[in-house]
KEVOKOL-860491 format. One record per residue (C-alpha): residue number from 1; residue in one letter; x, y, z. Coordinates in steps of 0.5 Angstrom, whole numbers. Layout:
BEGIN
   nr  rest   east  north     up
  NUM     a      X      Y      Z
...
END
This chain:
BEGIN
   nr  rest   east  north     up
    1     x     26     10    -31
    2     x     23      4    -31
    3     x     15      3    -34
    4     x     11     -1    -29
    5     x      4     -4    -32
    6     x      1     -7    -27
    7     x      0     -6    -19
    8     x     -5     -9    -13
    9     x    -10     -7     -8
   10     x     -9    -11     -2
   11     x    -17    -10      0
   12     x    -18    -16      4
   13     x    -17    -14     10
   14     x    -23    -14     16
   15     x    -22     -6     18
   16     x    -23     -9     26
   17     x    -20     -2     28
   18     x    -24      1     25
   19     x    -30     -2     27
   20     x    -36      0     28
   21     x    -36      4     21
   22     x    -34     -3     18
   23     x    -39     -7     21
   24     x    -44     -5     15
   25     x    -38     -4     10
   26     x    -32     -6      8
   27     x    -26     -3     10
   28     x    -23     -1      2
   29     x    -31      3      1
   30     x    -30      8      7
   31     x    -30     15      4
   32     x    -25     20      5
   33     x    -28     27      3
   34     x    -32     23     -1
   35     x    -28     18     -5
   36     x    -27     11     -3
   37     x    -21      9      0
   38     x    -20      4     -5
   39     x    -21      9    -11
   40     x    -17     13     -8
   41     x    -11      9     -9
   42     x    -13      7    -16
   43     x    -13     13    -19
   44     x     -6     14    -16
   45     x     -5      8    -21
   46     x     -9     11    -26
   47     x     -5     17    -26
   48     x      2     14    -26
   49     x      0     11    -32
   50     x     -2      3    -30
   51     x     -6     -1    -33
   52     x     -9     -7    -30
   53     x     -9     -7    -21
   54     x    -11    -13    -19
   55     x    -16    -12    -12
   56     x    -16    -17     -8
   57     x    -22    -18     -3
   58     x    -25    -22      3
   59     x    -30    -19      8
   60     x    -36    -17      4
   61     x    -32    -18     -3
   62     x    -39    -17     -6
   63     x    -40    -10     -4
   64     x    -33     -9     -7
   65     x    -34    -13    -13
   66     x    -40     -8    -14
   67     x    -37     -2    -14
   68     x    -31     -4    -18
   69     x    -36     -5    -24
   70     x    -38      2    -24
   71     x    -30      4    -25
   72     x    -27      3    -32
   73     x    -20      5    -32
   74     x    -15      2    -30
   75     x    -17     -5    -32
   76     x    -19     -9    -26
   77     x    -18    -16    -24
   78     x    -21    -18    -18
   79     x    -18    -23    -13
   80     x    -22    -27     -7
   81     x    -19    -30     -2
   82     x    -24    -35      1
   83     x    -20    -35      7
   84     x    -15    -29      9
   85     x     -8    -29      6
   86     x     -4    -24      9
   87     x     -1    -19      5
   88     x      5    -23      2
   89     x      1    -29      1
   90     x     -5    -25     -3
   91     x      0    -22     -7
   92     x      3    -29     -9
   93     x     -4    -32    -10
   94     x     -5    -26    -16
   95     x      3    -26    -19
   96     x     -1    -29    -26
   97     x     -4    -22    -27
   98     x      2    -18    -25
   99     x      8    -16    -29
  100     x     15    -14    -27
  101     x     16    -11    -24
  102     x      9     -8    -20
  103     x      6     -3    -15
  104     x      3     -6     -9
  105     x     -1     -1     -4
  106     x     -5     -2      2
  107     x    -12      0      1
  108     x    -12      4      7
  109     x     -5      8      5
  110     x     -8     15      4
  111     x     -3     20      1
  112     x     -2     27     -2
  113     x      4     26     -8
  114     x      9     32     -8
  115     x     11     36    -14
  116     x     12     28    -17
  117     x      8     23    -15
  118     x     11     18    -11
  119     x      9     13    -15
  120     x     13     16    -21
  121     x     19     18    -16
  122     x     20      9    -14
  123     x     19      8    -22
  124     x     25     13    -22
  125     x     29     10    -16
  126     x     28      2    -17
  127     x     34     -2    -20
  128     x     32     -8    -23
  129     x     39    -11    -22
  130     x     39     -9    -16
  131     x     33     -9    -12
  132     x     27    -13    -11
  133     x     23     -9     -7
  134     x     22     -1     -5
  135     x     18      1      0
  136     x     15      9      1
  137     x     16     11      8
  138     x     14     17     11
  139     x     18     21     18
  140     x     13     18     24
  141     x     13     25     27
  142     x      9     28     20
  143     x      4     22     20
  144     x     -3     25     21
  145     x     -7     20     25
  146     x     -1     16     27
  147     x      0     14     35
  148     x      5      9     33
  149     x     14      7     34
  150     x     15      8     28
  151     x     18      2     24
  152     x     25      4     21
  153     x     32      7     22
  154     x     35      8     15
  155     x     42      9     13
  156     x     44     15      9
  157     x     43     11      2
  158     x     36      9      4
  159     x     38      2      7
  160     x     32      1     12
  161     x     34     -4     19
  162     x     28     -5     23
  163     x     26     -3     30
  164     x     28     -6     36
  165     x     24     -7     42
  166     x     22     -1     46
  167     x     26      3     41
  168     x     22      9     37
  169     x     25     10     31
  170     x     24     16     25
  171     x     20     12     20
  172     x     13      8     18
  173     x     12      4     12
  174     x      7      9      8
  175     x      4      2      5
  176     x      7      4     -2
  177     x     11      0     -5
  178     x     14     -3    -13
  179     x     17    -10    -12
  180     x     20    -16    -16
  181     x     17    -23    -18
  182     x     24    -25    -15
  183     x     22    -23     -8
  184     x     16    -29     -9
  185     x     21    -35    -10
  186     x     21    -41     -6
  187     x     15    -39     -4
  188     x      9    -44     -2
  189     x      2    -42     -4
  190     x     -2    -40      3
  191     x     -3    -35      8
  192     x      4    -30     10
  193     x      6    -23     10
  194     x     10    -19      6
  195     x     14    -18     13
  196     x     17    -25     11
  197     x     20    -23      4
  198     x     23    -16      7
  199     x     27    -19     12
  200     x     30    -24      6
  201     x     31    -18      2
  202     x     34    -14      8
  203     x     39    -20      9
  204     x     41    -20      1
  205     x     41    -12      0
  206     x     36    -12     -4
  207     x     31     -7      0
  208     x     31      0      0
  209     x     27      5      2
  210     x     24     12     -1
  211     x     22     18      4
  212     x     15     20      2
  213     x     16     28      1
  214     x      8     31      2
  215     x      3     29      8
  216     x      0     22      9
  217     x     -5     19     13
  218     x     -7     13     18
  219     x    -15     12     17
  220     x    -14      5     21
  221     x    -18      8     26
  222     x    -25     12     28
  223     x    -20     18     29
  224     x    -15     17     25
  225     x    -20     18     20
  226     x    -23     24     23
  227     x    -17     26     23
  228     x    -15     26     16
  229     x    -23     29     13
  230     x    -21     35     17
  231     x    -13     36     16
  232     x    -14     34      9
  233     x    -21     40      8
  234     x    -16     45     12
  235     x    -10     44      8
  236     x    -11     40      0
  237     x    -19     42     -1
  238     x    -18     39     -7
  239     x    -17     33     -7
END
């Protein structure tokens, strides 16, 4: 298994689905059961033994920049965007912080691990002579707050093709995945998403996905969020 040292926070987003709660907060500050969404997802870092996350923000950055102080590990470096830069573009813009390869998580990506965490189980996975990206999914049906179509097929070894038009298919981006400094070549500084990378990938073979084995949960939304606070009391009370 390789060691990943380093992940990113994506935190900059301005939580417009989630409104009005974002309103007043920023999105990565909204708690679930009592624990931040951002810290959420740091201490999945913490757990697996990464370093330094890099947060990139945006929308009330100071508000995330105060509550940052308050955590000591991991090392955080945070990352503002004085314009957004979509995902692969904020993600281009924090490389100088970032090893190889290195986690990248969506603020709002809520998961409870199985028996291995799924950090651990893409460390596992990933191939650096093979991939230069790993993406976590989850089967669309199991998703808790979920209403959309889904955003893969996978083959039987993990190969992901996108979803058509007017087609639903069996798997979401679970907003986890480990990724390589190679798949930033040839990139200009500026705003893109990391959906320009994947398609690079999947047309080179270098892309795989990983089915998540536990519950995940959608927060983009007011119910969504309900949602997840009441499956998580019945089901995981500890967490």
């Amino acid at each position: 298994m390789i060691a990943v040292e380093t992940g990113m926070v994506l935190a900059a987003g301005l939580g417009r689905r989630l409104r009005p709660i974002t309103e007043s907060l920023p999105k990565p500050l909204v708690p679930v059961r009592g624990r931040t969404l951002l810290d959420r997802a740091l201490d999945h870092f913490e757990e697996v033994g990464v370093k330094r996350a890099v947060v990139n923000a945006h929308y009330k950055a100071e508000m995330i920049e105060r509550h940052l102080a308050q955590r000591e590990r991991p090392e955080i470096v945070l990352s503002l965007e004085e314009s957004l830069l979509d995902t692969g573009g904020g993600v281009a813009q924090a490389l100088a912080h970032l090893g190889e390869p290195f986690f990248v998580v969506n603020s709002d990506a809520v998961w409870v691990d199985g028996p291995v965490p799924a950090l651990t189980r893409l460390a596992q996975a990933f191939d650096p002579a093979k991939h230069d990206a790993l993406l976590l999914v989850h089967e669309t049906v199991w998703a808790v707050g979920y209403e959309g179509l889904g955003d893969f097929f996978l083959d039987p070894w993990g190969v992901p093709r996108r979803r058509r038009e007017r087609e639903v298919v069996p798997y979401l981006f679970a907003g986890v995945q480990l990724v390589s400094r190679r798949l930033f070549e040839g990139e200009e500084p500026g705003a893109f998403s990391m959906n320009r990378l994947w398609d690079k990938a999947m047309e080179q073979g270098r892309i795989l996905c990983l089915v998540h084995d536990s519950a995940w949960f959608d927060v983009g939304t007011p119910e969504g969020l309900a949602a997840t606070d009441a499956r998580l009391a019945e089901r995981y009370p500890s967490t």
